[in-house]
Backbone as XML, in Angstrom:
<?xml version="1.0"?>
<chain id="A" units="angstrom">
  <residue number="1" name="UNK">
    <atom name="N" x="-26.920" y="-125.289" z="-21.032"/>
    <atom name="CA" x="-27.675" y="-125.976" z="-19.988"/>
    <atom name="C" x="-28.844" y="-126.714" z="-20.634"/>
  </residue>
  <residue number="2" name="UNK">
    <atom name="N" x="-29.007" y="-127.698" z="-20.403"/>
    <atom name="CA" x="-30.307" y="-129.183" z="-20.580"/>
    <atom name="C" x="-31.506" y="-128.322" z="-19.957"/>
  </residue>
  <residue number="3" name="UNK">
    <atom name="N" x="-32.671" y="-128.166" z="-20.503"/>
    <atom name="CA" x="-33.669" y="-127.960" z="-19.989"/>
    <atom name="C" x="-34.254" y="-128.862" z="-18.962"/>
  </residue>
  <residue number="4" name="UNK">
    <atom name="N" x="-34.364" y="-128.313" z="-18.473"/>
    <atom name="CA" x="-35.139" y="-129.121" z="-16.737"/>
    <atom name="C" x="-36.707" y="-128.527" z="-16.521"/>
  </residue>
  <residue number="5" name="UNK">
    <atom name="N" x="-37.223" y="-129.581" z="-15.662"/>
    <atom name="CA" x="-38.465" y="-129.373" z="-14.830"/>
    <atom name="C" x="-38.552" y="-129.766" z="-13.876"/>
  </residue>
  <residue number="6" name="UNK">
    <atom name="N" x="-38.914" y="-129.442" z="-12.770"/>
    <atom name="CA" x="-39.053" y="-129.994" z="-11.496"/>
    <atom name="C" x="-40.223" y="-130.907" z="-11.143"/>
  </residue>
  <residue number="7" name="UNK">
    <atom name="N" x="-39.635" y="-131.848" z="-10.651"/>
    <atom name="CA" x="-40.826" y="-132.606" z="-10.017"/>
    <atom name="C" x="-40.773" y="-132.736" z="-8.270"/>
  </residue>
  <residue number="8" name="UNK">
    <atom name="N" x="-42.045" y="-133.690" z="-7.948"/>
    <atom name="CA" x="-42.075" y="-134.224" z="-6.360"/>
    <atom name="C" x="-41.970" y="-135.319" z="-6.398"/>
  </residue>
  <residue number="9" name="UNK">
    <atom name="N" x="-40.949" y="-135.543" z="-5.492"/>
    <atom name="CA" x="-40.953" y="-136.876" z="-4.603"/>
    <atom name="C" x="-40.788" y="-137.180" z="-3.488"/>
  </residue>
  <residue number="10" name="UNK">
    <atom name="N" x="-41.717" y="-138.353" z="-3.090"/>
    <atom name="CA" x="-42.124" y="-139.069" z="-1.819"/>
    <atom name="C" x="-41.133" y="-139.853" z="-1.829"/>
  </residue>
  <residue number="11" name="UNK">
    <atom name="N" x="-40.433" y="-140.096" z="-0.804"/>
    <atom name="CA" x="-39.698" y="-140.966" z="-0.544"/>
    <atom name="C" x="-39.828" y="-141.250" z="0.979"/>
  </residue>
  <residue number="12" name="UNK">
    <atom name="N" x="-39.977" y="-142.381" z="1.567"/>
    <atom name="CA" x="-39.850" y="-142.970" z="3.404"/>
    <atom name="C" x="-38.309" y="-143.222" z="2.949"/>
  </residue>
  <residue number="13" name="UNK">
    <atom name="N" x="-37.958" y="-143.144" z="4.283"/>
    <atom name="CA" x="-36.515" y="-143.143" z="4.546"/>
    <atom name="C" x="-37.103" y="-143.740" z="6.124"/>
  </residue>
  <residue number="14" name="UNK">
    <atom name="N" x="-35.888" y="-144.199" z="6.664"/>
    <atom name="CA" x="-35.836" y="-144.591" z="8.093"/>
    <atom name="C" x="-35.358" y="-142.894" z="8.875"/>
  </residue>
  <residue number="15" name="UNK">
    <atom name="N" x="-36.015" y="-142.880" z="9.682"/>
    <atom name="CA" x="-36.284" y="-141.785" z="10.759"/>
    <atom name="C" x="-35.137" y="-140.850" z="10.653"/>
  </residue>
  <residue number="16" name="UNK">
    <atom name="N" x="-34.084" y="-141.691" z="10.809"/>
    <atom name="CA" x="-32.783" y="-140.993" z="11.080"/>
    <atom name="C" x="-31.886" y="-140.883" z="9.590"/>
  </residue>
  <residue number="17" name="UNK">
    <atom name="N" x="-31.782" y="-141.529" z="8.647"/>
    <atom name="CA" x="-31.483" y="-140.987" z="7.515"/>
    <atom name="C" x="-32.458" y="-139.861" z="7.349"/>
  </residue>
  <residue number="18" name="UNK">
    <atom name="N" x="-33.943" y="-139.947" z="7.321"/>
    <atom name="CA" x="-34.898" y="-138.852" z="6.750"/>
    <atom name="C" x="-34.428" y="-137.324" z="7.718"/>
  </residue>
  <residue number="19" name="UNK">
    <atom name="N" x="-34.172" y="-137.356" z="8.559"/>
    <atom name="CA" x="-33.388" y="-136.422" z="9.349"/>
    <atom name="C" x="-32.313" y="-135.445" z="8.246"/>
  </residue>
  <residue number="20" name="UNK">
    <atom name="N" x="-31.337" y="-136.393" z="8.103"/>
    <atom name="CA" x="-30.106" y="-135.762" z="7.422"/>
    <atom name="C" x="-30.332" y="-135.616" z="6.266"/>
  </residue>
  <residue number="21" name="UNK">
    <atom name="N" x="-31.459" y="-136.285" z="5.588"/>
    <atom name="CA" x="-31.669" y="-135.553" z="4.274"/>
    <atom name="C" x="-32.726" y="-134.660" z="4.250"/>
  </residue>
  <residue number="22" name="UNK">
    <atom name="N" x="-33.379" y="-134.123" z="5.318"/>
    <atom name="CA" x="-33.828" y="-132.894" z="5.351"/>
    <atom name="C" x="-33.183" y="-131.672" z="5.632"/>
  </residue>
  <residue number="23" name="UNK">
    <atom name="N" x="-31.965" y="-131.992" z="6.662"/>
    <atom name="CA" x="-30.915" y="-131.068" z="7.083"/>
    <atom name="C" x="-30.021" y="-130.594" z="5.723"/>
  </residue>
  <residue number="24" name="UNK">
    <atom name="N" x="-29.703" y="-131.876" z="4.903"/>
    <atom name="CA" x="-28.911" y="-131.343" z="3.666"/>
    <atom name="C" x="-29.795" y="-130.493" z="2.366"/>
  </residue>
  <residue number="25" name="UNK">
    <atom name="N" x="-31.454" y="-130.665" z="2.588"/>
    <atom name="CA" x="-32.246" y="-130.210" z="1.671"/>
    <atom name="C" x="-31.922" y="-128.494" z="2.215"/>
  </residue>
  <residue number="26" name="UNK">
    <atom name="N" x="-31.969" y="-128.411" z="3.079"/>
    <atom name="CA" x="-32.100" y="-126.666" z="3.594"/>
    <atom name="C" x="-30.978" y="-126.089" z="3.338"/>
  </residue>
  <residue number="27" name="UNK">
    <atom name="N" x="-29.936" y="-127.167" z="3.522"/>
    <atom name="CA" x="-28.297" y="-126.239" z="3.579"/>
    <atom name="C" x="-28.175" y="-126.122" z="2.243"/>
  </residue>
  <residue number="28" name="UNK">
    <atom name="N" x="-27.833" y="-127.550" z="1.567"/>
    <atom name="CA" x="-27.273" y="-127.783" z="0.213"/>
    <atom name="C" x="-28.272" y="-128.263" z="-0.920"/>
  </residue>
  <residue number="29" name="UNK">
    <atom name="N" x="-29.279" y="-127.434" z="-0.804"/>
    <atom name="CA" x="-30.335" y="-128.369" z="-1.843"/>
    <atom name="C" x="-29.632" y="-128.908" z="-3.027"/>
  </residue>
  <residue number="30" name="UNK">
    <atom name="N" x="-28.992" y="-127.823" z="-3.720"/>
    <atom name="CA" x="-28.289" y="-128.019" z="-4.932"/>
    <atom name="C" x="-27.693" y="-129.383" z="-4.662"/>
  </residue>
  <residue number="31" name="UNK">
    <atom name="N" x="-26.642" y="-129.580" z="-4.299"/>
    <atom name="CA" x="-26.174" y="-131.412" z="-3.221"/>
    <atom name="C" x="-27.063" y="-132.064" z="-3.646"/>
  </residue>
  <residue number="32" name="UNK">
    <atom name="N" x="-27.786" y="-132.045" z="-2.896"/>
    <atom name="CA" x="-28.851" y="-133.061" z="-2.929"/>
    <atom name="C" x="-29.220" y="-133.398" z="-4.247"/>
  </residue>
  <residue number="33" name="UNK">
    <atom name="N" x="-29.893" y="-132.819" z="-5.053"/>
    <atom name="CA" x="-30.258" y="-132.531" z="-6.293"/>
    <atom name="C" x="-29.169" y="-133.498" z="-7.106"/>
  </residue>
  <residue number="34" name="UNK">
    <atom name="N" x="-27.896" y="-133.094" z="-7.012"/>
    <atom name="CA" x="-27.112" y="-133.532" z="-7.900"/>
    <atom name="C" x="-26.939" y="-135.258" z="-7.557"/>
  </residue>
  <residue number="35" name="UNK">
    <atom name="N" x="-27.290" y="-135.344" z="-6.221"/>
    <atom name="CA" x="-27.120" y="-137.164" z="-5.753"/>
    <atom name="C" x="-28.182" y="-137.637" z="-5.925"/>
  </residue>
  <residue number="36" name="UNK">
    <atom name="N" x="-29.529" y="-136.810" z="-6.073"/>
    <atom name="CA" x="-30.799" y="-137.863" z="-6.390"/>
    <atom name="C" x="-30.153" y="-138.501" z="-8.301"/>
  </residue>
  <residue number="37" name="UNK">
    <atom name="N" x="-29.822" y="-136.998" z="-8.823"/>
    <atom name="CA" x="-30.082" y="-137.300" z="-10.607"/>
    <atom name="C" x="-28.831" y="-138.231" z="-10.779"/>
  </residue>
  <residue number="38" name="UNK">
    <atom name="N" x="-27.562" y="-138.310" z="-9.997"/>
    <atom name="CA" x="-26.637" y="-139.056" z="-10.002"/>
    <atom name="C" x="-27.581" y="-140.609" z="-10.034"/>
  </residue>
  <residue number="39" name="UNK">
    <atom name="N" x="-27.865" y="-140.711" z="-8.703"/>
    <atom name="CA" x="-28.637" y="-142.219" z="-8.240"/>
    <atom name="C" x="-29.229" y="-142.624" z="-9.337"/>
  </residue>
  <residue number="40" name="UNK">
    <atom name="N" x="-30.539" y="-141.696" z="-10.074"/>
    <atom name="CA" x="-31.824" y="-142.031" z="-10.943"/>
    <atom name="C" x="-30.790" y="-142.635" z="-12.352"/>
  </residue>
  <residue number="41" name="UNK">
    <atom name="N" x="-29.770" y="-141.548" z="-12.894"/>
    <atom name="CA" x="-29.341" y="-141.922" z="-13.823"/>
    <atom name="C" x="-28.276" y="-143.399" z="-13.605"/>
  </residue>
  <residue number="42" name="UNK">
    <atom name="N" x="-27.468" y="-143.610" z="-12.497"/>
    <atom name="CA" x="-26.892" y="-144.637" z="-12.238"/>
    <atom name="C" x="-27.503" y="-146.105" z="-12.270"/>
  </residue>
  <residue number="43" name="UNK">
    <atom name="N" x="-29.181" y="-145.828" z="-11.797"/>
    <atom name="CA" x="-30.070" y="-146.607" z="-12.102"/>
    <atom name="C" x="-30.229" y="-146.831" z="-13.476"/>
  </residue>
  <residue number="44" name="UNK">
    <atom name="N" x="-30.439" y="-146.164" z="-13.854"/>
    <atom name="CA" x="-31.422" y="-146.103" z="-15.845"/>
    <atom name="C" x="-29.993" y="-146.810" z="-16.490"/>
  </residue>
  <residue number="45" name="UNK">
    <atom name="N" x="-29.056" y="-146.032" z="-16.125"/>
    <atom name="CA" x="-27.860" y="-147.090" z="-17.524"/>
    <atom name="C" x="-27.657" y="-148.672" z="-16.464"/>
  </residue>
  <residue number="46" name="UNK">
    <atom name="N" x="-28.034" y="-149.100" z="-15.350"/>
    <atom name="CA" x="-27.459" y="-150.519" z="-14.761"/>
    <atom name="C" x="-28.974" y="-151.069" z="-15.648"/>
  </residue>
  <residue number="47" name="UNK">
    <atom name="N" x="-29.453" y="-150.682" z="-15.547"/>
    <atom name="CA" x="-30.937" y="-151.218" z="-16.146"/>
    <atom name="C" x="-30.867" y="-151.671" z="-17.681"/>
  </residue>
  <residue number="48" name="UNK">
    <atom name="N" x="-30.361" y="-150.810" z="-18.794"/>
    <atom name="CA" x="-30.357" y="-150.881" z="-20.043"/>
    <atom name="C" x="-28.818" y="-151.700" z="-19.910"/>
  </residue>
  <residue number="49" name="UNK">
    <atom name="N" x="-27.630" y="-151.808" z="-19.108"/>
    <atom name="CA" x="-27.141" y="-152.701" z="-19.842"/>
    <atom name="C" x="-27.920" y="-153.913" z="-19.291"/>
  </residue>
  <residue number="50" name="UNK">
    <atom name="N" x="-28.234" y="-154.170" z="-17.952"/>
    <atom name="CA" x="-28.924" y="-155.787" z="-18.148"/>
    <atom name="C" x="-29.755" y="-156.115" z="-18.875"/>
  </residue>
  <residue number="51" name="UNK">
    <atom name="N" x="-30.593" y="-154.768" z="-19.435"/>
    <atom name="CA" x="-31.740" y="-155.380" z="-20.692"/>
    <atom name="C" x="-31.081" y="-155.757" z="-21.949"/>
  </residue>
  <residue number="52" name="UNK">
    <atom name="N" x="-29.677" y="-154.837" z="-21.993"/>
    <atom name="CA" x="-29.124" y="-155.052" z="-23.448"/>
    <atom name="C" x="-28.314" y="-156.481" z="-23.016"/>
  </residue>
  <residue number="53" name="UNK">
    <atom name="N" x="-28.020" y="-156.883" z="-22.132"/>
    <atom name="CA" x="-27.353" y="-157.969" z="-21.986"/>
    <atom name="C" x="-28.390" y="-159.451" z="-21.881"/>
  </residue>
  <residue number="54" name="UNK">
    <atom name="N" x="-29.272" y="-158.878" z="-21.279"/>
    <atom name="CA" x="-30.551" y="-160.248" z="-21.295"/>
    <atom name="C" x="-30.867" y="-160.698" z="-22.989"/>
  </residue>
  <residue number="55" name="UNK">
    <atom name="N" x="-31.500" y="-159.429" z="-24.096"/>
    <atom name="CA" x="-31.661" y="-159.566" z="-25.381"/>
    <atom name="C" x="-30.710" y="-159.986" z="-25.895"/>
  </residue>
  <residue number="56" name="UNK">
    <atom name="N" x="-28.998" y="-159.646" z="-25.591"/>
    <atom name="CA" x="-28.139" y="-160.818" z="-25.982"/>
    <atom name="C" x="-27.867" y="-162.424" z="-25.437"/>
  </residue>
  <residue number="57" name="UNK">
    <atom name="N" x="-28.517" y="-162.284" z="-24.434"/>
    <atom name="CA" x="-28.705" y="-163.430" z="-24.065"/>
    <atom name="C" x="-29.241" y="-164.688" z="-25.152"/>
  </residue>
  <residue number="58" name="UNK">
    <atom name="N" x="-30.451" y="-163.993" z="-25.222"/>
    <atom name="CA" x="-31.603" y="-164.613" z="-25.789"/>
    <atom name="C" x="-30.986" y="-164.660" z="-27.754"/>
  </residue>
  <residue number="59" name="UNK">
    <atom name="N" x="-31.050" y="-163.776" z="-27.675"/>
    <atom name="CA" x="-30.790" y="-163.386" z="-29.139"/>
    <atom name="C" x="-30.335" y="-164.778" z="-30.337"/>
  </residue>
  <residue number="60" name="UNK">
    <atom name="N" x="-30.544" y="-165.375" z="-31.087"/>
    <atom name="CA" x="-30.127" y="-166.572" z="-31.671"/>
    <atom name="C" x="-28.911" y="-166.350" z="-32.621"/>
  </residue>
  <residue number="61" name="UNK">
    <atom name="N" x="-27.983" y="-167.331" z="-32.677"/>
    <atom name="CA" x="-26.628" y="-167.061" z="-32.822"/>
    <atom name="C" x="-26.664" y="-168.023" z="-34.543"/>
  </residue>
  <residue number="62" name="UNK">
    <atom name="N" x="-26.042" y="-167.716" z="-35.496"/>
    <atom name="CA" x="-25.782" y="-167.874" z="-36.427"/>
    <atom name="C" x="-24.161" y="-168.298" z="-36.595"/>
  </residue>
</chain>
């Protein structure tokens, strides 16, 4: 197992999503948990390839 730490987060949601993700925090926290770090990490690699794809962009060709 990866060492972990917990953090907080604020997040607004619209009324009625914020509903069901409080309902799934009580039942299935674990769930939850696994779809925030899913999301965060799904984020971080769409991010590094457009950065790695922008620096090839740019990059000067020989």
């Amino acid at each position: 197992m990866r060492d972990t730490r917990p953090v907080e987060l604020v997040v607004n949601l619209p009324e009625g999503l914020a509903e069901e993700v409080e309902e799934v925090r009580q039942t299935d926290p674990e769930f939850l948990s696994d779809v925030i770090v899913y999301g965060i990490c799904r984020r971080t690699i769409f991010n590094e390839l457009r950065k790695a794809r922008r620096e090839g962009a740019t990059a000067p060709t020989t």
